[in-house]
C-alpha positions in Angstrom: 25.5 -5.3 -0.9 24.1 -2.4 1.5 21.0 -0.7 0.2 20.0 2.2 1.5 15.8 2.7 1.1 14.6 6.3 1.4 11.2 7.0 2.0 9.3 10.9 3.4 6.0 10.7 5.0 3.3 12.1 7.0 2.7 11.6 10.8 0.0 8.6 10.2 1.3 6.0 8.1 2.6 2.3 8.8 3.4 0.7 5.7 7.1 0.8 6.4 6.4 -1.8 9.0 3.7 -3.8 7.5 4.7 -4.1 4.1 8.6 -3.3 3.6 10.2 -4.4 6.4 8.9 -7.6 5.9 10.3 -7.8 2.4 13.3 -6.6 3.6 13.7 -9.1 6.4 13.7 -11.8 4.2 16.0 -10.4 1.4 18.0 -10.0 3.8 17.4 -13.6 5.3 17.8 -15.4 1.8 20.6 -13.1 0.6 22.9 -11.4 3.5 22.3 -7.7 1.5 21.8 -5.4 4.1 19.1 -2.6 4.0 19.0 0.8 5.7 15.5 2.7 6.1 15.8 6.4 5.9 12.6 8.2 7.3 11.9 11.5 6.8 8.5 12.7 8.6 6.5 15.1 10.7 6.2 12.2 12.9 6.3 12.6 16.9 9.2 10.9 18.7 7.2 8.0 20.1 5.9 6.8 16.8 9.7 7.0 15.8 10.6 5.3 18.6 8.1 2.8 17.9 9.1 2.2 14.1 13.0 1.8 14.9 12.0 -0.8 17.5 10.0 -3.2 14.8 12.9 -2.3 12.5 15.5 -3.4 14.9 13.3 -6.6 16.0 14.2 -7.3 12.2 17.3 -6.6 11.8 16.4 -3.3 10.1 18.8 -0.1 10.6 16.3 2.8 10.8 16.9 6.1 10.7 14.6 9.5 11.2 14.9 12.9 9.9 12.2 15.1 11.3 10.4 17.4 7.8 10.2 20.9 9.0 6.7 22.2 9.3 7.7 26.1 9.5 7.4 28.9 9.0 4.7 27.0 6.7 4.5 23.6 5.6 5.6 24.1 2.1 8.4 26.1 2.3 9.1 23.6 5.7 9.3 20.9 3.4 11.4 22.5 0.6 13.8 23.5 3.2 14.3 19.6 4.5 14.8 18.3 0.9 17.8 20.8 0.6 19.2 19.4 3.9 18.0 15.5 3.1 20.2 15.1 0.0 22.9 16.1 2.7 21.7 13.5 5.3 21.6 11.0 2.5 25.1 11.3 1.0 26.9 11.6 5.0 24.9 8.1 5.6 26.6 6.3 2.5 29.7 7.3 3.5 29.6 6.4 6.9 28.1 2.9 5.8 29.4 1.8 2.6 26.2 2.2 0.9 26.1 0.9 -2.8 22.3 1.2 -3.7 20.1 4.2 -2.9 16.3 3.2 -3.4 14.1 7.0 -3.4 10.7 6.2 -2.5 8.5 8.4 -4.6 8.7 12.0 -5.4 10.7 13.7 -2.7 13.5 11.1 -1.7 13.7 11.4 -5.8 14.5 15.0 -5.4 17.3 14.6 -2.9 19.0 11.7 -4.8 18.4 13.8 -7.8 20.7 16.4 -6.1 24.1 13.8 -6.1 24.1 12.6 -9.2 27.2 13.9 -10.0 28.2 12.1 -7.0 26.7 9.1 -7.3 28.0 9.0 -11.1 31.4 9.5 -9.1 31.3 6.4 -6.6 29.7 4.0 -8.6 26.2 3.8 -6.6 23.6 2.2 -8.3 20.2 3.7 -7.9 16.8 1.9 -7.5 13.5 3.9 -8.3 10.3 3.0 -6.5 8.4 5.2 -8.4 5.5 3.4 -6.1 1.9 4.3 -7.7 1.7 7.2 -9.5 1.9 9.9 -7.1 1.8 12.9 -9.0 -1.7 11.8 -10.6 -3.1 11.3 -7.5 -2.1 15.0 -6.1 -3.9 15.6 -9.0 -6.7 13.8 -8.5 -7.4 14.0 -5.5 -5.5 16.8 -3.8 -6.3 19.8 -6.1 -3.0 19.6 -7.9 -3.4 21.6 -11.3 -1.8 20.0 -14.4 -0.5 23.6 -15.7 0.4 24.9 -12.3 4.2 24.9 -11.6 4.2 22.6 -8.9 3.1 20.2 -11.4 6.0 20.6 -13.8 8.7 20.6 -11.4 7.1 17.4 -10.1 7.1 15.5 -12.8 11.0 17.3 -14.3 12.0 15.3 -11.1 10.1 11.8 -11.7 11.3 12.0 -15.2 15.1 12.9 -13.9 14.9 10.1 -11.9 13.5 7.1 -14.0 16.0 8.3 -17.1 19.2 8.2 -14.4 18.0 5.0 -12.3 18.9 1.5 -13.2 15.9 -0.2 -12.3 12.3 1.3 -11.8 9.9 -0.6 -9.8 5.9 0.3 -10.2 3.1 -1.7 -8.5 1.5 -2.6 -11.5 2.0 -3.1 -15.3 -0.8 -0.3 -16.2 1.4 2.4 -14.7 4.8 1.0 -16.8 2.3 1.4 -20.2 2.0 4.7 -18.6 5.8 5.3 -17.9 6.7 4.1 -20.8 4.2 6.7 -23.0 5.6 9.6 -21.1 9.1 8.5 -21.2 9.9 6.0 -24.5 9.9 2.6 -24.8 14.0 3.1 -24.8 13.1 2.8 -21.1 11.3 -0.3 -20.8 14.2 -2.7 -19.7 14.6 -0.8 -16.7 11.2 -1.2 -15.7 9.9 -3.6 -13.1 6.2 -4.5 -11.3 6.4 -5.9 -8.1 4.0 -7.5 -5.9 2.8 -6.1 -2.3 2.9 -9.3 -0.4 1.8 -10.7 2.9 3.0 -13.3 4.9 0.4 -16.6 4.4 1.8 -17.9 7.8 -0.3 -14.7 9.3 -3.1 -14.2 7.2 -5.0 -17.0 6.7 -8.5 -19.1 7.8 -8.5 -19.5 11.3 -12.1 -21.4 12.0 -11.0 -20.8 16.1 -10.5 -17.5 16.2 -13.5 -16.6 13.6 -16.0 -18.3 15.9 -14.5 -16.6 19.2 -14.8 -13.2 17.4 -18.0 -13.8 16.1 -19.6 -15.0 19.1 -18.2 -12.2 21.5 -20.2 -9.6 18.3 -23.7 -12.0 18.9 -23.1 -13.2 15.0 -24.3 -16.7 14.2 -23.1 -18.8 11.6 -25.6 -17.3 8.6 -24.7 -13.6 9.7 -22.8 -11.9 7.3 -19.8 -9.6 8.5 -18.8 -7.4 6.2 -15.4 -6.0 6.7 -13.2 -3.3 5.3 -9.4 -2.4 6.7 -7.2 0.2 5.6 -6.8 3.7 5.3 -10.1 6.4 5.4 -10.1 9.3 3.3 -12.4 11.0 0.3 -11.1 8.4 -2.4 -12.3 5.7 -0.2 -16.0 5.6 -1.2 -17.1 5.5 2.4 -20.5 6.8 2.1 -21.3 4.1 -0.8 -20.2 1.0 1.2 -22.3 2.7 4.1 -25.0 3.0 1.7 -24.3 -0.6 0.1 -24.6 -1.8 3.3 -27.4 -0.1 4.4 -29.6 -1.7 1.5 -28.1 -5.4 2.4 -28.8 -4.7 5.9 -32.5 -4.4 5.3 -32.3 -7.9 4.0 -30.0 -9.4 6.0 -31.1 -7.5 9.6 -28.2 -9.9 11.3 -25.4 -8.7 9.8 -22.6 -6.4 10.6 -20.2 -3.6 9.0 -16.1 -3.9 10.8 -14.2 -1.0 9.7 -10.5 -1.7 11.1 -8.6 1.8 10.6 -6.3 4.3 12.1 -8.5 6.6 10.9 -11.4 6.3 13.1 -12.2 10.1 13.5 -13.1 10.2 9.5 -16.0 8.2 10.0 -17.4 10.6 12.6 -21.0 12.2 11.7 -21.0 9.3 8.4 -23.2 6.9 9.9 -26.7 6.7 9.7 -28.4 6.9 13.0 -30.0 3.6 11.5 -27.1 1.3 10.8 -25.1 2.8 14.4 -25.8 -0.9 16.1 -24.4 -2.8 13.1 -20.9 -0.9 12.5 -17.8 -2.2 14.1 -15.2 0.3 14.2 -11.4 -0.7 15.6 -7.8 0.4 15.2 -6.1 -2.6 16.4 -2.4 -3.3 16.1 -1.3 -4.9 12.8 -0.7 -8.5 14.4 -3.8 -8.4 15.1 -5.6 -7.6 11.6 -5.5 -11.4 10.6 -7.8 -12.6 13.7 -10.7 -10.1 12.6 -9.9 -10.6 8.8 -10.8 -14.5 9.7 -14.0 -13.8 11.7 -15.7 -11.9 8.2 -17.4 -12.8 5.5 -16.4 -10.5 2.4 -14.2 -8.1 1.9 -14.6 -4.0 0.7 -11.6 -2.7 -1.5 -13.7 0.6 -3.1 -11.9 3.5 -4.4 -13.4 6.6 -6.3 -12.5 6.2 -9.4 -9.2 8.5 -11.2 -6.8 7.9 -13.8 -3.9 7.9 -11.3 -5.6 4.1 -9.5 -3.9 2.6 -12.4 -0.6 2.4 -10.7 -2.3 1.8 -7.0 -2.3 -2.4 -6.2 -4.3 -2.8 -2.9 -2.8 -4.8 -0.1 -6.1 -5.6 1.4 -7.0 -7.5 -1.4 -4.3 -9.4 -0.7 -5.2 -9.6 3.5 -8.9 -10.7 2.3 -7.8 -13.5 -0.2 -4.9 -15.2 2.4 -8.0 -14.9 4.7 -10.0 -16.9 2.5 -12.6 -13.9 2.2 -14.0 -13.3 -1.5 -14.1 -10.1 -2.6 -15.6 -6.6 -3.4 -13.5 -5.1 -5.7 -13.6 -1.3 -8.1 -12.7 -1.3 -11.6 -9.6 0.2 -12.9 -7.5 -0.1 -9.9 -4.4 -1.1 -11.0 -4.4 -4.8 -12.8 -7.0 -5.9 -9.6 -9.3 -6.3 -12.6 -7.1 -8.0 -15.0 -6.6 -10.5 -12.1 -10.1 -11.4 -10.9 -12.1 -10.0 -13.4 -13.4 -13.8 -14.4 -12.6 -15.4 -10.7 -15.8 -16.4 -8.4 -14.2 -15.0 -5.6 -14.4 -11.6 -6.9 -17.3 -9.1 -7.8 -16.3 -5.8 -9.7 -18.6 -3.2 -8.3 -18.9 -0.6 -10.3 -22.4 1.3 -9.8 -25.3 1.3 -7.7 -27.3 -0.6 -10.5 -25.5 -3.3 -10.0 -26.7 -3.9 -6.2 -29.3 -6.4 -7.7 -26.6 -8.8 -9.2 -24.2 -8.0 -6.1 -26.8 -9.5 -3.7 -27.3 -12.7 -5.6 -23.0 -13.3 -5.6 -23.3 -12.7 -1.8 -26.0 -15.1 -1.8 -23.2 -17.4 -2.8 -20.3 -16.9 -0.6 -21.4 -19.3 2.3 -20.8 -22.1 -0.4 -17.4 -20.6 -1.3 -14.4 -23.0 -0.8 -12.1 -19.9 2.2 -9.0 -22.4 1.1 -9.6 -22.0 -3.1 -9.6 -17.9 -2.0 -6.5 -18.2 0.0 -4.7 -20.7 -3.3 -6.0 -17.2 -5.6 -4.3 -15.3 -2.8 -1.2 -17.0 -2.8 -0.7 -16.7 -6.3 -0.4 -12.8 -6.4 0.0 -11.7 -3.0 2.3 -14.1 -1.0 4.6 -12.2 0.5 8.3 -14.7 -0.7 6.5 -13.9 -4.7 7.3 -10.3 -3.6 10.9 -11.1 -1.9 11.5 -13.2 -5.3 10.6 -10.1 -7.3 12.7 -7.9 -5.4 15.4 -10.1 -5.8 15.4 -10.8 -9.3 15.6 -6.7 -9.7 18.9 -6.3 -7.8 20.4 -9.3 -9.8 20.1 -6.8 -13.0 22.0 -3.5 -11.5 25.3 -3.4 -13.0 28.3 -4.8 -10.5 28.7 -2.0 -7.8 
């Protein structure tokens, strides 16, 4: 089997490398199937050039086809996803492609445009509808539910999930919500898999915590907070400055790591009073786990939106390998349903609850790190997520 994984991004992200190309490396380790990446971005040709290199370290075959970005962005973008369906169709010729996996809305749109093809030359077609995308444009990019984008969006998600024969979400909140919009005639189809991470990477380091530590002037009792990931308005960045801020007063020892590629949004968001105690660093992704080790808890806060039922955060997963407990949001994906009742975890939902949060931090120096990383590798190790994308390609019908 050759699978052909279609994905259409910006110029800043890096989850093809830390979360998919692992997974594909070892399907394609336990299995032989061999998987394509097709990129299209606005990316520039060295971060190209530096995404087909990891890809080939892994046995990967990567592809790039630049989005167009005139004569404005929009119309730039509509124009590509004309061409991509193109692009997609001459690549499963040339290499005997039998599964085409659209990531998200506009890969959808471009396999959307071969069906009749497809239909022709007996390709399957694996939808990773990933979160749910088109909520989140409209929760948190001013997308307006009446508007025509809106309908067109969501014609092609619904185009998609009816002619696919296997939809994967990242959690079971956003099937239910598949499901409601779709009918329950749809439910077999339907499959949640995990975003893991490889426990061989992340996980308690005692070494490395103390040489990390010491080089920051942190003792032993210092608390280092720590928060990794993406930056952006959804990210509740003023209240974990502002949670901080109140622990700090308590706890005058302790330090704030932000490890991001988006430094520059943090610019003029730090109190002139808390500039000594935050850490910021954009470090390369092999070296994430050394930090993660040298903390104490870790921040997963989103603003909260209907459309965080489909999201599951990967740093939850980092933290837990890491043997870090836990500060969590409510509603974000089934995070809750999972550590809702687990010490590891607080849900923080309000400010009121700072009172309740300081006495559960009170409590993490007595926290087992290796029972975290055991509640880690139940939902986030990365051969769970290789198993569950496994078991999905045993369903498609014989290509």
């Amino acid at each position: 089997m050759t699978i052909l994984f279609i994905t259409w991004d910006s110029d800043q992200t890096n989850y093809l490398e830390n979360l998919f190309f692992p997974i594909f490396k070892g399907i394609t380790k336990e299995t032989g199937i061999a998987i394509h990446v097709m990129q299209f971005s606005w990316s520039g040709s060295n971060e190209v050039e530096r995404i087909r290199s990891i890809a080939s370290q892994q046995g990967i075959k990567y592809v790039h086809h630049k989005v167009r970005r005139k004569p404005v962005p929009a119309l730039g973008a509509y124009l590509t996803m004309l061409m991509g369906a193109s692009k997609i169709k001459a690549h499963a010729k040339e290499y005997g492609i039998q599964v085409l996996m659209p990531r998200s809305t506009m890969p959808a749109m471009m396999v959307n445009r071969l069906q009749q093809w497809i239909w022709e030359n007996n390709l399957k077609v694996v939808f990773d509808a990933d979160g749910l995308p088109i909520e989140e444009r409209v929760d948190f990019a001013g997308l307006k539910q009446q508007s025509l984008q809106y309908r067109w969006l969501k014609d092609t998600e619904r185009k998609m999930v009816e002619k696919a024969d296997a939809v994967l979400t990242r959690s079971k909140k956003a099937i239910a919500l598949h499901l409601d919009n779709m009918g329950v005639e749809h439910g077999e189809k339907f499959f949640c898999v995990s975003n893991g991470r490889d426990p061989g990477k992340f996980k308690p380091d005692q070494a490395c915590r103390q040489k990390i530590r010491r080089k920051w002037g942190l003792s032993d009792e210092d608390f280092l907070w720590v928060y990794t990931g993406s930056l952006g308005p959804a990210y509740m960045v003023n209240q974990m400055l502002d949670l901080f801020g109140r622990f700090q007063q308590i706890e005058p020892g302790s330090k704030f790591l932000f490890l991001t590629r988006n430094e520059s949004f943090l610019s003029g968001k730090i109190p002139v009073h808390l500039e000594s105690a935050i850490l910021i660093k954009s470090v390369p992704f092999e070296e994430v786990p050394f930090y993660l080790a040298a903390a104490d808890v870790g921040l997963s806060l989103r603003q909260h939106a209907p459309s965080l039922a489909g999201l599951a955060p990967i740093k939850i997963g980092e933290y837990l390998l890491s043997g870090l407990p836990v500060i969590a949001s409510p509603g974000v994906g089934d995070t809750e349903d999972m550590l809702f009742d687990q010490r590891e975890c607080f849900i923080y939902s309000d400010q009121n609850q700072f009172d309740h949060l300081l006495k559960w931090i009170s409590t993490i120096k007595e926290m087992d790190p290796q029972a975290i990383r055991a509640l880690g590798l139940q939902h986030f190790d990365l051969r769970q997520s290789i198993r569950e994308y496994l078991k999905v390609l045993e369903t498609l019908p014989s290509t």
